[in-house]
LUMBA-908678 format. One record per residue (C-alpha): residue number from 1; x, y, z. Coordinates in Angstrom, 2 decimals. Layout:
N
{NUM, {X, Y, Z}}
...
***
This chain:
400
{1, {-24.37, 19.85, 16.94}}
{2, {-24.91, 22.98, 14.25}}
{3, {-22.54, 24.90, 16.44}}
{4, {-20.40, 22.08, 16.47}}
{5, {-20.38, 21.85, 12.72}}
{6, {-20.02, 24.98, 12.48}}
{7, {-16.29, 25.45, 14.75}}
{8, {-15.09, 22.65, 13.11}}
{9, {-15.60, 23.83, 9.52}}
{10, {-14.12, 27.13, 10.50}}
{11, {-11.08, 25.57, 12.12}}
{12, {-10.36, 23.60, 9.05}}
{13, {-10.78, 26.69, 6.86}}
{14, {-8.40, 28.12, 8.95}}
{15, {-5.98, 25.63, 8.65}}
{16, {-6.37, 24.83, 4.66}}
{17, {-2.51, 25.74, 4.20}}
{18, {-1.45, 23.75, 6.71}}
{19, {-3.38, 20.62, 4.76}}
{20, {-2.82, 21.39, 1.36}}
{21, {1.37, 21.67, 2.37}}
{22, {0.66, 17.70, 3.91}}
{23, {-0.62, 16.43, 1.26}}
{24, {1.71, 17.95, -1.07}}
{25, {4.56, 16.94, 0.48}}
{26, {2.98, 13.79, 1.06}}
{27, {2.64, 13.30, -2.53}}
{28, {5.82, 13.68, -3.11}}
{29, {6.86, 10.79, -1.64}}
{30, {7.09, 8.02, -3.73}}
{31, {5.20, 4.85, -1.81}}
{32, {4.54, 2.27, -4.34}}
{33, {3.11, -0.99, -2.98}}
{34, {5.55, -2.78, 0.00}}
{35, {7.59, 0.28, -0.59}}
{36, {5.55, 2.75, 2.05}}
{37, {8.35, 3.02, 4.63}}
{38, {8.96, 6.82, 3.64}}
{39, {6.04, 8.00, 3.53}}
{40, {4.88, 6.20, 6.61}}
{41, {7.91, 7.47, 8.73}}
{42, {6.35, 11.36, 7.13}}
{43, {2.98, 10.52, 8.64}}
{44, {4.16, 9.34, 11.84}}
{45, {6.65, 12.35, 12.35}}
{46, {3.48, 14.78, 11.23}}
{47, {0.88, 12.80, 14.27}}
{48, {3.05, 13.84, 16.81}}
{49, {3.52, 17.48, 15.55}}
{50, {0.47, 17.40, 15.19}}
{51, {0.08, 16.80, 18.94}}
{52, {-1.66, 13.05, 18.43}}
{53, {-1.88, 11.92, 22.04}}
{54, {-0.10, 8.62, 20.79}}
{55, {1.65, 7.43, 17.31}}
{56, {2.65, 3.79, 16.85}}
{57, {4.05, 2.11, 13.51}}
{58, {3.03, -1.74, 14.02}}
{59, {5.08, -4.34, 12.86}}
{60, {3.67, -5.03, 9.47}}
{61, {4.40, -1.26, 9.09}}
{62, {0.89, 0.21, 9.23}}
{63, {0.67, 3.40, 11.37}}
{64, {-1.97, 4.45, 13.95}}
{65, {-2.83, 7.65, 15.45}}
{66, {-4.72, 8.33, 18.29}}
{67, {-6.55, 11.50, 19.56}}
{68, {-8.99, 11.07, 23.26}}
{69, {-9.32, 8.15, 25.36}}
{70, {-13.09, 8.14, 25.02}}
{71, {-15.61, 5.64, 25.70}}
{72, {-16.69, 5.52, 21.94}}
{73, {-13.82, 4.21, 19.55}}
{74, {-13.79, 5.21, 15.96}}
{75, {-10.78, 3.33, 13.55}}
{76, {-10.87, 5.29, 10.49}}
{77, {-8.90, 4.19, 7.91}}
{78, {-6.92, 5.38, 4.57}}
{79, {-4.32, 3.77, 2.59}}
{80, {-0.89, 5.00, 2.01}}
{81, {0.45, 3.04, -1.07}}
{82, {-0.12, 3.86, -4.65}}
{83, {0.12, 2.50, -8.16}}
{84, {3.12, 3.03, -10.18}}
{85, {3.33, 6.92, -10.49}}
{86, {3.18, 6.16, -14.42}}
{87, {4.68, 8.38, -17.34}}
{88, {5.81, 11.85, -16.79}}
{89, {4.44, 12.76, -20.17}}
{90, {1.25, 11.09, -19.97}}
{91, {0.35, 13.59, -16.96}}
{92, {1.90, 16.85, -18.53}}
{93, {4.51, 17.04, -15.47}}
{94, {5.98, 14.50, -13.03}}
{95, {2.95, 13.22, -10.74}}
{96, {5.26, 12.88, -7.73}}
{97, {5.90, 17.01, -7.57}}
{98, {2.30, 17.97, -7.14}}
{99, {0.97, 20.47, -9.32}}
{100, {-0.83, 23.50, -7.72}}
{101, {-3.38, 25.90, -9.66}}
{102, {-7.01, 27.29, -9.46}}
{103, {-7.27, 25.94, -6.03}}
{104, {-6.77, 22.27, -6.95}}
{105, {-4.03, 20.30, -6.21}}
{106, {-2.92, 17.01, -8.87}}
{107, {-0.62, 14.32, -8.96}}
{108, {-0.25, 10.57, -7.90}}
{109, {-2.09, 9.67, -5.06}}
{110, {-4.27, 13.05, -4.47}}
{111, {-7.39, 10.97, -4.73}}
{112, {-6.38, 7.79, -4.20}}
{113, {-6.08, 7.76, -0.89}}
{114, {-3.20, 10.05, 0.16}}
{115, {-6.14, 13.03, -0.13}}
{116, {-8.86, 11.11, 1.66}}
{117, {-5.65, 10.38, 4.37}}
{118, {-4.90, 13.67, 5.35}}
{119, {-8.41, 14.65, 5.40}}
{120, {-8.51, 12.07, 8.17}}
{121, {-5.44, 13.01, 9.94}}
{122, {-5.98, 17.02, 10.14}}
{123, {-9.79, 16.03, 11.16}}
{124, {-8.11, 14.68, 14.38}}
{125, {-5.99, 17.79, 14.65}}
{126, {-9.33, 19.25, 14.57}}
{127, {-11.06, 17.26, 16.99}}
{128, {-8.25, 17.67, 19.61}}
{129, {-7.73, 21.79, 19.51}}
{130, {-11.60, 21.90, 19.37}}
{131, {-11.73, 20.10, 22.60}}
{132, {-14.75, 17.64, 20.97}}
{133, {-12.74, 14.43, 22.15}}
{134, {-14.39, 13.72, 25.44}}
{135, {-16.33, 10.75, 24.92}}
{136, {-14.01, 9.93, 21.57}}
{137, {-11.02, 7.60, 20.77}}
{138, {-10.27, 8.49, 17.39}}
{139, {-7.60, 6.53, 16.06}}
{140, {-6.57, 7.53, 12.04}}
{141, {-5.17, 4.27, 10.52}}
{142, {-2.54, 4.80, 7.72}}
{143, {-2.60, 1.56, 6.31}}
{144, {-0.30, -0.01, 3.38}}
{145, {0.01, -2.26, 0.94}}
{146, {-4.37, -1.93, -0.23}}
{147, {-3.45, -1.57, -3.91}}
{148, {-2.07, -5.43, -4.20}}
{149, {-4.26, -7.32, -1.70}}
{150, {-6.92, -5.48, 0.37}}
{151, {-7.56, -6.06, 3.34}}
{152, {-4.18, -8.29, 4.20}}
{153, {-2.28, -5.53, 5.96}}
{154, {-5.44, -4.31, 7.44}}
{155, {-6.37, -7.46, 9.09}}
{156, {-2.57, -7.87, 10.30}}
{157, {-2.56, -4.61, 12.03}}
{158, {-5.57, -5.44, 14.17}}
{159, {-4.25, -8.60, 14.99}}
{160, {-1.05, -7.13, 15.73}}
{161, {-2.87, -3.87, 18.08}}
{162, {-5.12, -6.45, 19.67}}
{163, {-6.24, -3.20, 22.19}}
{164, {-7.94, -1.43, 19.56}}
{165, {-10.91, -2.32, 19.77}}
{166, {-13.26, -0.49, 17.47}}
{167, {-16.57, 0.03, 17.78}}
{168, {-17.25, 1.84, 14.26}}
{169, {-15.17, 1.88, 10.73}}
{170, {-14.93, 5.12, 8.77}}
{171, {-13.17, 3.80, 5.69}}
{172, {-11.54, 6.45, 3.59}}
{173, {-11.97, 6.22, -0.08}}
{174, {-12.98, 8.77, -2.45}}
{175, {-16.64, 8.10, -3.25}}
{176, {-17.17, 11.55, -5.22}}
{177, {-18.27, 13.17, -1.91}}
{178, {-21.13, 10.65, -1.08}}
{179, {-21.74, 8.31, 1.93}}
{180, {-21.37, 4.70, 0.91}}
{181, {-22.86, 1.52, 2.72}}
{182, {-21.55, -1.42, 1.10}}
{183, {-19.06, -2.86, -1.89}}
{184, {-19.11, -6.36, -3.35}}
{185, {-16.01, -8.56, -2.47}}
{186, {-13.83, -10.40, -4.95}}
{187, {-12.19, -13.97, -5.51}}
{188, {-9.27, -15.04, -7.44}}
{189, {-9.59, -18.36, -8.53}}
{190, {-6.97, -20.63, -10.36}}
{191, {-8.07, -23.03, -12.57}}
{192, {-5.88, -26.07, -13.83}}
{193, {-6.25, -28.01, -16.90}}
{194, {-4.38, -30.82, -17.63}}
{195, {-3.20, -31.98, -20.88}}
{196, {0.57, -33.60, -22.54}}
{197, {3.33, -31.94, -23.96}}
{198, {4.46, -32.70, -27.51}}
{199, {6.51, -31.20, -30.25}}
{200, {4.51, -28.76, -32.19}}
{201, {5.16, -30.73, -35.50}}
{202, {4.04, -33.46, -33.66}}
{203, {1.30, -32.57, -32.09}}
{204, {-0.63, -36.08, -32.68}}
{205, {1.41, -37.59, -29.60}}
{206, {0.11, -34.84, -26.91}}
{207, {-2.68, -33.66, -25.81}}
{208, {-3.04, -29.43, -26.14}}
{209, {-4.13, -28.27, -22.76}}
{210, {-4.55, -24.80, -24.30}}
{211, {-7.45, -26.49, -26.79}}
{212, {-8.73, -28.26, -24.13}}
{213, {-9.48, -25.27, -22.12}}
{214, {-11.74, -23.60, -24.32}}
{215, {-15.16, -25.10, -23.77}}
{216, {-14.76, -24.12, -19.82}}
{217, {-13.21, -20.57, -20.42}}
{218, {-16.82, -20.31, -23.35}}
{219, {-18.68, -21.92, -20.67}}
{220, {-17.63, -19.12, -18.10}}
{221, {-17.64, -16.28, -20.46}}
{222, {-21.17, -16.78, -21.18}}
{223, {-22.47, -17.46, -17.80}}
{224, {-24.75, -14.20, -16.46}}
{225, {-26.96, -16.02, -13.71}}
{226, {-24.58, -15.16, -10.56}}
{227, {-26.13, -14.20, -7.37}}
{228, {-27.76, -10.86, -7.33}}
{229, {-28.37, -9.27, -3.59}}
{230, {-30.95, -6.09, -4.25}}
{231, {-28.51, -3.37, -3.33}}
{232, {-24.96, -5.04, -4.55}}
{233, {-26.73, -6.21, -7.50}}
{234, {-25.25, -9.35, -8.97}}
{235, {-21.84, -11.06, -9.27}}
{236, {-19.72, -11.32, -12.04}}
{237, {-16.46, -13.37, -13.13}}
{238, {-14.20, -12.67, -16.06}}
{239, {-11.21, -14.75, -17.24}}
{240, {-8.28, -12.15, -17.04}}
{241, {-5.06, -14.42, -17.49}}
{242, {-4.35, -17.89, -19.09}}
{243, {-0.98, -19.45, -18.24}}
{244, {0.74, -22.26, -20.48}}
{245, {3.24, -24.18, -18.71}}
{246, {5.28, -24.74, -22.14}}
{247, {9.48, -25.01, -22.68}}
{248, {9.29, -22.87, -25.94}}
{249, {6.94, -21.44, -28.46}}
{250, {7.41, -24.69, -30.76}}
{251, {5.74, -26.79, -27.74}}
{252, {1.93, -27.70, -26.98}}
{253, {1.33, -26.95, -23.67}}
{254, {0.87, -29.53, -21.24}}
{255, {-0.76, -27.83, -18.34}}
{256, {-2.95, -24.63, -18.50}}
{257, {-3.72, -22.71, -15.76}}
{258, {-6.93, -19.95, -15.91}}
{259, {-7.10, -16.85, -13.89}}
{260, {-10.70, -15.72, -13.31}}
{261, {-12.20, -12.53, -11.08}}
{262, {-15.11, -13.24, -9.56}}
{263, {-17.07, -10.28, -8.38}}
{264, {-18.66, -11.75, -4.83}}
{265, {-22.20, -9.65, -4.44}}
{266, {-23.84, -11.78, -1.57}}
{267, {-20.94, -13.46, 0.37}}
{268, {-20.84, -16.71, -1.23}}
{269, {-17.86, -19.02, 0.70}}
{270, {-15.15, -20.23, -1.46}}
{271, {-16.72, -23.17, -0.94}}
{272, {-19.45, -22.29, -2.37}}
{273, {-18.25, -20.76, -5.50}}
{274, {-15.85, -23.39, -6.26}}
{275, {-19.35, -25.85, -6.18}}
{276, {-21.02, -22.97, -8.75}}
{277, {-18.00, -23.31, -11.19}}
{278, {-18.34, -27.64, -11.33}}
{279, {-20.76, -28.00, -14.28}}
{280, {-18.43, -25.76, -16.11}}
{281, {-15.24, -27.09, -14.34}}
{282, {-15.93, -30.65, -16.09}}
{283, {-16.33, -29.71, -19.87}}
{284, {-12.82, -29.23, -19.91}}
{285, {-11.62, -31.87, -16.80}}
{286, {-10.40, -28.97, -14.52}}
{287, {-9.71, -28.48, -10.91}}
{288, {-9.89, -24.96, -9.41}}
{289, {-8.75, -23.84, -5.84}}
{290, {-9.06, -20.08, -4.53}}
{291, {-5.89, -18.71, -5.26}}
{292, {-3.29, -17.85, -2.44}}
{293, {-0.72, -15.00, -2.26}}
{294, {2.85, -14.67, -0.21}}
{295, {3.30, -10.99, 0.45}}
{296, {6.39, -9.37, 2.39}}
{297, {5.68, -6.09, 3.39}}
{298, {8.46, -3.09, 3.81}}
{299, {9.11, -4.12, 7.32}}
{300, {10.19, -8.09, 6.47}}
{301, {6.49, -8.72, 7.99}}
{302, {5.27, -12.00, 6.02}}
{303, {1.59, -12.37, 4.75}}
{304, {0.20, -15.34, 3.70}}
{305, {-3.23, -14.16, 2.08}}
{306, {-6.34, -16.23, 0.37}}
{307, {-7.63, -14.16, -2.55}}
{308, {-10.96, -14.26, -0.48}}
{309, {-12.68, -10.85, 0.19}}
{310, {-16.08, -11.32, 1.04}}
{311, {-18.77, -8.00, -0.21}}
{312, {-20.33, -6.21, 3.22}}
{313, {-23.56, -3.80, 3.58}}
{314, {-25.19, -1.97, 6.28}}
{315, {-28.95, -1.30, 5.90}}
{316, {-29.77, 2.44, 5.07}}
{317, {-31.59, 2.52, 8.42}}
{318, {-28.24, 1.73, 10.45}}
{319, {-27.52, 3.76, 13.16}}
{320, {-23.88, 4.39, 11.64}}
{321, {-25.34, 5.34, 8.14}}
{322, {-27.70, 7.53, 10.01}}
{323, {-24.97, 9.52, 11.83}}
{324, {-23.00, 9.87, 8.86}}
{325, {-25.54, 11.12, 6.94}}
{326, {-26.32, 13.78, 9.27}}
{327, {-23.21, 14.53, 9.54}}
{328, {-22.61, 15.60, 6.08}}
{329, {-25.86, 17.23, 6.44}}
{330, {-24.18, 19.57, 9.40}}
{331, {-21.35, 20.24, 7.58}}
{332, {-23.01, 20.95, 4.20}}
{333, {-26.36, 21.98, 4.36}}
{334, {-26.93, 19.26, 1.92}}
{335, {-28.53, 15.95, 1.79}}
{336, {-26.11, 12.77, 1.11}}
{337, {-26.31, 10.53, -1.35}}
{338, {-25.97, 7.20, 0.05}}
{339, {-24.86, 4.37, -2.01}}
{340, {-22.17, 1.56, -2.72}}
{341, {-18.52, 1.57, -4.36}}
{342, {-17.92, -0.65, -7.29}}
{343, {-14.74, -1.55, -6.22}}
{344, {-13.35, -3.31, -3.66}}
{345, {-11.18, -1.27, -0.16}}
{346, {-9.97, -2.45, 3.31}}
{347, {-13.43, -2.72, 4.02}}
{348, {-13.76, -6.50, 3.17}}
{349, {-11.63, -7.20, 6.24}}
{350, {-12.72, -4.47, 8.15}}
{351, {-16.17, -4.88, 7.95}}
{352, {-17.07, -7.94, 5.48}}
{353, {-15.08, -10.27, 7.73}}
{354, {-14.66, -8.33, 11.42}}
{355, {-18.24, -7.61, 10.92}}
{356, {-17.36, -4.23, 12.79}}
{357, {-20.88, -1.48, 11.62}}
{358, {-18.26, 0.74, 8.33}}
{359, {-19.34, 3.46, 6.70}}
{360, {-17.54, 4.66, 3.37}}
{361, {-16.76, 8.08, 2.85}}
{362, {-14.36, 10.02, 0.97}}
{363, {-13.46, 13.37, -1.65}}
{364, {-12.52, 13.65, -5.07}}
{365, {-13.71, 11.55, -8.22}}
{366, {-13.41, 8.04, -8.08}}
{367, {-13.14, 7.52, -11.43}}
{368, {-9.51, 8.83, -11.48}}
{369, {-8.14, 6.76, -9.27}}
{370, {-5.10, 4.82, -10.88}}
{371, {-5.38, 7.49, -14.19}}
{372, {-3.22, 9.92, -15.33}}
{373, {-5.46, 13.02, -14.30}}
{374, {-5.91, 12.80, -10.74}}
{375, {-6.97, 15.72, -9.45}}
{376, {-8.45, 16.93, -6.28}}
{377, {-10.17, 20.32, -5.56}}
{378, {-9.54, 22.20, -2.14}}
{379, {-12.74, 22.71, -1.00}}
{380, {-13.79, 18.75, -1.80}}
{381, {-11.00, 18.20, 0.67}}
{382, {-11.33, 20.46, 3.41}}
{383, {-15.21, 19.68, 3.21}}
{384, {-14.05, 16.14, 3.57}}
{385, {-11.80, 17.11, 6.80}}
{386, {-15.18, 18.72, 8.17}}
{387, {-17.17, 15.77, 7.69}}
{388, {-14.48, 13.28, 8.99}}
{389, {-14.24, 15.23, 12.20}}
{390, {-18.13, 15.70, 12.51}}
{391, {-18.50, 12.28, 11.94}}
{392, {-16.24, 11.16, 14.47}}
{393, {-17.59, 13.36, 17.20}}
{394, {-21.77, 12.83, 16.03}}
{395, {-21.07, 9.01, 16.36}}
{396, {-19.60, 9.66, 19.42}}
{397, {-22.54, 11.62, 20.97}}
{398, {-25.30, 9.35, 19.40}}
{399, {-24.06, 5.67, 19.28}}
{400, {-22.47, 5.50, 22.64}}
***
């Protein structure tokens, strides 16, 4: 396995020009939410140049790679969408013509995820010219549409490529280089309150749902005791949005609806954290429901999705945590640090509802994901590409 290690980080040293020029040009390519069709088409074009044994584009408009017809199959995943490239002048240059100096490469998208991406697809390129796919099926999933509502297009392309059948996640997100195990999930939940509309000036004849709110939206701010699981650690909920269903400014509002994130730490249903929310629910006579999006993806492919994303952890002691770790050890010479992401990924369907063993993995600094200063160091990602591979052919060799 040393040895193994060892080819493979060479190869991708060898091939560092190659990457950087991918992601680059990937980069380049604007691929806003629903808008990935571009950029997709690129990756697709670039699997089979790459000489990806097969390249499909699904019909929700995710595309899938695959290197080897192994035994062992091995779905690692990326997304290809991005937020709003944002303000030329807040970055110092336009984010969508990557800037290249001192070996680091910046711009929308470099961390989040187009760099953890094309770690994953030149880590199959690797794989295949290294001969190390015997026992492998490596397919690279570039996914879309993560940014709005995780999970959705995920969970559509396995339904729609029913044959894939995976028997271990690699989900690629940048984690600052370490090895993660687990993420809490997330809710939306509406809340309705109901009062009557009147004329401002006279205000005696309603009944101000926006005033009537308050002791539930106090009632929720104030509530700390969520469930707590021991690695997650506990659940949160903030009010983000309040909505008053009002004609004009000179109008009490009739109807008030609340917008809350929950932060899910222990898998709670919605059942059960509608039930949690009652108590508070009643100072203010509201009704709440989970909410529920409509989504049309780039293709015309229709997604009806609950704001449901349930949180997902695999013990330290998994065999899949196990292998990864080791493999970063191979590659690096360096213990991992293993530990969870604070936000949520594709992993709440891929794992947190499929159930499928995921491990989380990915380069660059999470904390600049959706900022201005997105930057990502070569050698973070062709480290990355090492590990990818390596982890792909050590789970292959020791989980079969």
């Amino acid at each position: 396995m040393k040895e193994i290690a060892r080819n493979i980080t060479a190869y991708v040293a060898a091939h560092e020009d190659e990457l950087i020029d991918f992601l680059s040009r990937l980069v380049s390519i604007e691929s806003t939410t629903y808008h990935e069709r571009e950029a997709i088409e690129f990756i697709s074009s670039t699997m089979r140049n790459l000489g990806y044994d097969e390249v499909r584009i699904d019909g929700a408009g995710n595309c899938l790679g695959r290197i080897g017809n192994g035994p062992m199959v091995i779905l690692a995943d990326a997304h290809v969408d991005t937020v709003e490239p944002g303000d030329p002048a807040a970055w110092g240059f336009d984010p969508l013509v990557p800037r290249i100096e001192h070996r680091t490469i910046s711009g929308r998208g470099v961390v989040d995820d187009k760099g953890p991406l094309s770690a994953l697809i030149f880590a199959g390129k690797a794989i295949k010219e290294l001969g190390l796919g015997e026992r492998l099926t490596y397919w690279v999933s570039a996914s879309i549409s993560e940014e709005d509502v995780e999970g959705s297009c995920v969970q559509a392309m396995m339904e729609l490529n029913p044959s894939i059948k995976p028997d271990a996640i690699i989900v690629a997100e940048s984690s600052d280089g370490h090895v993660i195990r687990g993420h809490k999930g997330r809710a939306l939940i509406r809340m309705e309150v109901l009062g009557r509309a009147a004329h401002a000036s006279e205000a005696h004849r309603g009944e101000n749902a926006l005033i009537k709110a308050i002791p539930m939206i106090e009632a929720i701010d104030k509530w700390k005791d969520l469930p707590e699981d021991p690695f997650l650690g506990a659940g949160s909920i903030e009010i983000t949005k309040a909505i008053c269903d009002t004609p004009s400014l000179n109008t009490i509002p009739g109807k008030v609806t609340v917008i809350a994130d929950r932060r899910i730490s222990c898998g709670e249903s919605t059942e059960l954290l509608l039930s949690q929310l009652e108590p508070m629910l009643a100072l203010s006579d509201a009704q709440a429901s989970v909410d529920t999006e409509e989504v049309t993806t780039y293709t015309g492919y229709r997604i009806t999705q609950v704001d449901y994303f349930p949180s997902w952890v695999l013990e330290e002691e998994h065999p899949l945590i196990a292998s990864a770790k080791e493999s970063y050890r191979l590659v690096t010479d360096r213990q991992p640090v293993v530990t969870k992401w604070n936000f949520c990924t594709n992993a709440t369907y891929l794992c947190g509802i499929t159930g499928i063993p995921s491990v989380g993995y990915g380069p660059g600094d999470h904390g600049l994901c959706h900022s201005t200063k997105e930057i990502l160091s070569f050698d973070e990602l062709t480290e990355a590409t090492a590990i990818y591979a390596m982890m792909a052919v050590h789970m292959a060799a020791v989980l079969d």
